[in-house]
C-alpha positions, -999 to 999 in steps of 0.1 A, spaced: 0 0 0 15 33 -13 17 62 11 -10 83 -7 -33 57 -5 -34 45 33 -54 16 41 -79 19 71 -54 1 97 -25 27 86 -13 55 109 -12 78 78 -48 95 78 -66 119 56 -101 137 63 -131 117 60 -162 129 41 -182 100 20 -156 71 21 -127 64 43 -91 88 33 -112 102 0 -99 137 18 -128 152 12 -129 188 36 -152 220 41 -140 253 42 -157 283 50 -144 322 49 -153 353 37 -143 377 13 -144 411 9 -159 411 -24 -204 417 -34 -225 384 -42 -227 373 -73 -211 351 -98 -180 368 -99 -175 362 -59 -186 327 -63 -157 322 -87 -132 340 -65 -140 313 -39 -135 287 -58 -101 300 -72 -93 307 -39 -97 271 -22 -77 255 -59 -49 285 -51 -47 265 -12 -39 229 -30 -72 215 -28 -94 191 -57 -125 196 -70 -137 223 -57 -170 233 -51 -191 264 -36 -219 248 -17 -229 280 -2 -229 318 1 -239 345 17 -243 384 14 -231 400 44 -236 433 28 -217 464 26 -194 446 -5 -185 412 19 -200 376 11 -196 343 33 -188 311 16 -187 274 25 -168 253 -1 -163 217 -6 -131 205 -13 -105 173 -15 -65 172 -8 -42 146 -9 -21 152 20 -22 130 49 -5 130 87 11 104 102 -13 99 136 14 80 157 44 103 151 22 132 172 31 138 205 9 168 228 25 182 256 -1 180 283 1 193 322 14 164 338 -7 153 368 -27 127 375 -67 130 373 -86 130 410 -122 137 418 -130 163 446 -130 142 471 -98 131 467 -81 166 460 -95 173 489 -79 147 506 -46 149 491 -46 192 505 -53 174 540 -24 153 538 5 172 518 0 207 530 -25 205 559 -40 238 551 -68 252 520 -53 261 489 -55 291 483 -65 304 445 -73 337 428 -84 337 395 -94 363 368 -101 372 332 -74 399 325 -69 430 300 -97 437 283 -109 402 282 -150 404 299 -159 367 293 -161 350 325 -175 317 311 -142 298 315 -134 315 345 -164 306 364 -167 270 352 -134 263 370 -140 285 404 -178 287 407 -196 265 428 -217 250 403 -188 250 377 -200 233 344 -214 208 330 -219 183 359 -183 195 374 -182 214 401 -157 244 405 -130 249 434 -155 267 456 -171 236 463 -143 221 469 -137 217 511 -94 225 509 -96 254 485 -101 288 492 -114 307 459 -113 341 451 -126 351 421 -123 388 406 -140 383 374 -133 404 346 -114 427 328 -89 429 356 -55 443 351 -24 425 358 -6 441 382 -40 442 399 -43 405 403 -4 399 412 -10 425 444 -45 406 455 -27 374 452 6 384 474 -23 402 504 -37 373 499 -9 348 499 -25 326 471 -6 294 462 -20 295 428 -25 325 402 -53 312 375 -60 333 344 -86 330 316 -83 336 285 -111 347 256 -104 371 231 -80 360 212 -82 392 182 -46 401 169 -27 378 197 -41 401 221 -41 372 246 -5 366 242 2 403 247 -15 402 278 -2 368 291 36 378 284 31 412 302 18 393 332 48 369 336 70 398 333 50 415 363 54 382 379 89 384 378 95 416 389 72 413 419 88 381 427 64 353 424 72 338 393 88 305 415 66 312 445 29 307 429 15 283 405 8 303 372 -23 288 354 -39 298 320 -69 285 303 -92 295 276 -105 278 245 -73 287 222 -49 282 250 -31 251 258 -5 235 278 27 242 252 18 278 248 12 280 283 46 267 293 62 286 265 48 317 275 62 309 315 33 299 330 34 263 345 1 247 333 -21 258 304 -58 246 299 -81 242 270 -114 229 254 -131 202 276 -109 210 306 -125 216 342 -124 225 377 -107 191 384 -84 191 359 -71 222 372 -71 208 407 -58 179 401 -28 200 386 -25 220 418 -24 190 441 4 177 425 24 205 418 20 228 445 37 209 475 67 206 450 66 241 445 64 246 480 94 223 488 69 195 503 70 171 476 
């Protein structure tokens, strides 16, 4: 079996539309160009100029002011090897509250202590409150319900340097930032100017620094210098679980 042809057993995959590796994909976009047939052509040429086959504009809409949406089929014959990919992940073992709970009791004998905030400009406190609010999401209960972990949350739109001085007066173990808008890089802007402030006031190796959000993830994280990073379909105890682990090496107790 060649390599642009893997079989269905092969590490070598392609999309999957109508039959198995046919690399079939859908695209969608928008240009800034009025309906018509003329626009419908520019899409088409557009998704051919990318390297895809058999191209086709399956739909389009007028967004007015000289801007139309497309979706457009497509097929490519590139493929990924599955089994060569390896994901950095944070690296700490799964527990449910109970046992977090437990674990606090018996490493550190004292709450956790966590502060956690959407920074900058960022106002979305979805992510934010899944993870610290009581009711968290989605069947998973945030820190505040938790029995070991003291929770303060600031919400949103907080600055920085704001959230670095609430977290020394309130000598927090663990600093835990969320992450929405994501326009222009923005987030990264904000999450290197935080580590720098983290330096300079002296926490960087005193604090857990945690990030989530739904583009964030634990490589970014680590390469922006904070020590965990959290994405899509993580929760409060994932983020827990992170913090039991970590902290009481962090604190010299491990």
């Amino acid at each position: 079996m060649s390599a642009t042809t893997p079989s269905r057993n092969d590490t070598m995959v392609r999309p999957y539309g109508d039959t198995l590796n046919d690399g079939a994909v859908q695209l969608s976009f928008t240009l800034p160009v009025p309906a018509g047939d003329e626009a419908l052509e520019a899409a088409r040429r557009l998704v051919l100029a990318m390297g895809f086959e058999d191209c086709e504009v399956v739909h389009d809409q007028d967004l007015g002011q000289g801007y139309t949406f497309f979706v457009v089929y497509g097929h490519t014959s590139a493929f990924v090897d599955f089994s060569s990919i390896t994901v950095p992940k944070a690296d700490s073992q799964a527990y449910n509250r109970e046992t977090c709970d437990r674990l606090v009791t018996e490493r550190l004998g004292r709450p956790v202590v966590v502060v956690g905030a959407c920074t900058g400009n960022d106002a979305h406190t979805v992510g934010i409150d899944a993870i610290l609010n009581m009711k968290g999401y989605h069947g998973h209960y945030g820190l505040e319900r938790y029995r070991m972990f003291e929770v303060h949350n600031l919400g949103s739109q907080v600055q920085n340097e704001a959230l670095i001085r609430f977290a020394i007066d309130h000598k927090a173990d663990a600093i835990l930032i969320s992450q929405v808008v994501t326009q222009k890089e923005t987030h990264v802007h904000n999450l290197t100017e935080f580590i720098e402030l983290a330096e300079s006031y002296g926490i960087r190796d005193r604090m857990l620094l945690v990030v989530g959000g739904p583009r964030i993830n634990h490589q970014l994280a680590l390469e922006l210098g904070f020590d965990a990073g959290f994405g899509r379909k993580s929760y409060a105890e994932d983020v827990a679980s992170f913090i039991v682990d970590k902290l009481p090496e962090r604190l010299g107790k491990g």
